[in-house]
N, C-alpha and C positions, 0 to 999 in steps of 0.2 A: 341340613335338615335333621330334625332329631326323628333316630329310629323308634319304631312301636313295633315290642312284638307281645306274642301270645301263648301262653303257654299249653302244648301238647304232651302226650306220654309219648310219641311215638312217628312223631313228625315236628320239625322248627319252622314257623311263621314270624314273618319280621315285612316292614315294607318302612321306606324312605328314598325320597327324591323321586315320587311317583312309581317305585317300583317293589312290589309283594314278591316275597320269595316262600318258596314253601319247598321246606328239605322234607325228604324222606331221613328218618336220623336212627335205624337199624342196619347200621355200618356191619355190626358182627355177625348178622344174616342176611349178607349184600340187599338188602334195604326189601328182605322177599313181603309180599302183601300178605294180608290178612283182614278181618272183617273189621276189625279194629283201627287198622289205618289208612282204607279207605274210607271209613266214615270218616274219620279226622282230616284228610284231604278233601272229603265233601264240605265239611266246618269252614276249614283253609279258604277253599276257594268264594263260599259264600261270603265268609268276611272281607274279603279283596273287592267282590262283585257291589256290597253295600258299603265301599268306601270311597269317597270321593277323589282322593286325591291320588288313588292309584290307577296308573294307565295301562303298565303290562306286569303279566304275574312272572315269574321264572319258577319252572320245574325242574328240580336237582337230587342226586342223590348222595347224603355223607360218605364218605368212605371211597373205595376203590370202583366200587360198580352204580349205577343210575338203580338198575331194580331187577333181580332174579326172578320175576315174576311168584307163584304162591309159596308159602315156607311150607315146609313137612309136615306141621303140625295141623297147617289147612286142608293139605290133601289128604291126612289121614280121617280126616272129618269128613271129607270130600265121600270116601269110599265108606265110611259108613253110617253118612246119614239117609236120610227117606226123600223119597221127589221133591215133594213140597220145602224139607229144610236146605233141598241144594238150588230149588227156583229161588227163594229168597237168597240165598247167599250171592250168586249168579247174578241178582237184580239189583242188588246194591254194587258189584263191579258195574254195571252198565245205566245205572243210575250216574254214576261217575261219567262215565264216558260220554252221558249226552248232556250232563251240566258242563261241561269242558266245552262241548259244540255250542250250548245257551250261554256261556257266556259272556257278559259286554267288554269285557277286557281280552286282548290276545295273550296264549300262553304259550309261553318257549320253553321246553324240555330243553333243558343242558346237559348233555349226556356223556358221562365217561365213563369208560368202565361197559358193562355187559345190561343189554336191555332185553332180556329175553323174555319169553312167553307171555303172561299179563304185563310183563313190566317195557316190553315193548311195543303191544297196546297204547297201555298209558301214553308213553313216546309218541304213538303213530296219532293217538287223540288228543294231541297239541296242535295249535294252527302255527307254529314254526318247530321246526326240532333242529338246533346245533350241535352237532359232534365233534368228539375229540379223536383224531386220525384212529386211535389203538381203539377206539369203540366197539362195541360189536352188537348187533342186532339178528334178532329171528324169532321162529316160533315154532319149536320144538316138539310142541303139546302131542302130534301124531305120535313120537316115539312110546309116548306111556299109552297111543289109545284114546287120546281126548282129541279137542279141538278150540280152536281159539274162535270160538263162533259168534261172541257181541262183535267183537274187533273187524268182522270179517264189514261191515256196513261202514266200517270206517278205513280199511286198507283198500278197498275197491273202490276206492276211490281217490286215491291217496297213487295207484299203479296200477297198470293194465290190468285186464281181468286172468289174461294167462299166467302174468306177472305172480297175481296174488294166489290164483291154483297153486304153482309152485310152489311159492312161500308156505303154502300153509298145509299142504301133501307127503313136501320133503322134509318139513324139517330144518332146511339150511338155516346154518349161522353166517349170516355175511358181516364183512368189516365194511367198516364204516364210509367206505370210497364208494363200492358195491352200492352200500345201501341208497347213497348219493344219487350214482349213475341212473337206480329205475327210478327216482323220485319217492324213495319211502321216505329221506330223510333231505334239509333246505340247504346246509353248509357242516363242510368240516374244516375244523383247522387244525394245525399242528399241535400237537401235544399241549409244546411247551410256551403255546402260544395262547391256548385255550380258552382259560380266565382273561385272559387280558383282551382277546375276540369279541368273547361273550357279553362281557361289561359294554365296549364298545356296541356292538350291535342293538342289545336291548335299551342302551341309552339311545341311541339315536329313532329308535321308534318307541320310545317314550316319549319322546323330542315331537314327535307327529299329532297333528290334530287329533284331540281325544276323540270329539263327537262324530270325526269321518272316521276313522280306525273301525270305531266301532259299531255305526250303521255300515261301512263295508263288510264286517265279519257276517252282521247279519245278514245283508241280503246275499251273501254270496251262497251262505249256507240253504238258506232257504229256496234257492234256485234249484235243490236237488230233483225236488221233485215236480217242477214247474216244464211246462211247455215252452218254446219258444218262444213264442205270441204274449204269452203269461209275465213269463221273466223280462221280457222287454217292457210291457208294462207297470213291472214288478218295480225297473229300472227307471221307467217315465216317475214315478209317482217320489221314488226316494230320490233323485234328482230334485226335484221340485222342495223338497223339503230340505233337502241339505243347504241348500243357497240359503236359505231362512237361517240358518246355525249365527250363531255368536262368531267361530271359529272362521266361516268360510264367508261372511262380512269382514272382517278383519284381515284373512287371509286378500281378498279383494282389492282390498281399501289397501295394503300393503303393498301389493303387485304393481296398481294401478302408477302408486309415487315412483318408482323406480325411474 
């Protein structure tokens, strides 16, 4: 299938064979964020959302690291701009983070390399995240004084709630095994196995029913905040409409011959 991509200053978009990729491509500042690249990652993933033929997006970063969370030149801004210019800046990281939860496609962080502070965020607000054994994850932000306080609605949930006290109190950098064991992060593979995993993995759930993929994603998400009683019949009603799908007629119709 022929690839299509799109041109960015500061991030690569390409998708083919149903699958969107979107690099972070500031290799020579381990890929750190800035206001600029996540709007273009907002662009990215909008363009993936309004394309048909894509099923799952891949989050990656060029270079040796996934994403060092903000560069220098942000936090210098950071410390001296005014309320108002750091709630906007702040809104647009988290404008990201809950178009990532809206949207219809699932997105897997590929991660090698160091995903710290916002850039492990970003990681944690993927609905899969693969690592590479040497990976490294955390959220440092306590040591300068800050806090990683959008993410906190997305890693409490993601790991216990003492779980993510920690994480987010100390400081720790954990490897990528670590990150596995509480459930911050879905699989790790070996290094030099990595690419060849990853490929693997995201083609075979690209390989999955589009339209149950993704009324799964949403009603799972949307159970956050639903009652029991609520989400059960949250579950009656999207049940009921799934069977209607094209996919799960066919998925049906396919079972039944066997």
């Amino acid at each position: 299938m022929t690839e299509a991509t799109s041109a960015y200053s500061k991030i690569l978009y390409s998708s083919a064979s149903g699958i969107a990729r979107i690099t972070l491509n500031r290799p020579d500042k381990r890929n750190a964020l800035d206001a600029e690249i996540v709007s273009e990652i907002k662009a990215a993933l909008h363009q993936a959302a309004e394309d048909g033929s894509v099923r799952v997006v891949v989050l990656s970063g060029a270079g040796k690291d996934f994403c060092s969370g903000a560069d220098l030149a942000a936090l210098q801004r950071i410390s001296e701009a005014t309320v108002m210019e750091n709630v906007a800046d702040a809104r647009n990281l988290g404008e990201l983070f809950n178009q990532m939860r809206q949207h219809p496609r699932p997105i897997v962080a590929a991660v090698r390399g160091r995903a710290l502070a916002g850039g492990c965020g970003m990681a944690t607000a993927c609905d899969i995240v693969l690592a590479a054994e040497s990976a490294q994850f955390g959220y440092p932000e306590v040591n300068i004084g800050f806090i990683p306080a959008m993410v906190m609605a997305i890693l409490r949930r993601s790991v216990s709630e003492k779980r993510a006290f920690e994480l987010i109190t100390r400081g720790d950098i954990l490897t990528a095994r670590r990150a596995e064991e509480i459930g911050m992060i879905t699989c790790v593979f070996a290094d030099e196995e990595f690419d060849a995993k990853v490929e693997e993995y995201v083609g075979q759930l690209a390989a999955k029913s589009a339209s149950a993929v993704s009324l799964s994603k949403n009603l799972l998400y949307h159970m956050d905040a639903m009652s029991f009683e609520t989400a059960l019949e949250a579950g009656v009603q999207l049940n009921a409409i799934t069977r209607m799908t094209d996919d799960c007629k066919r998925g049906v119709e396919k079972f039944l011959k066997k």
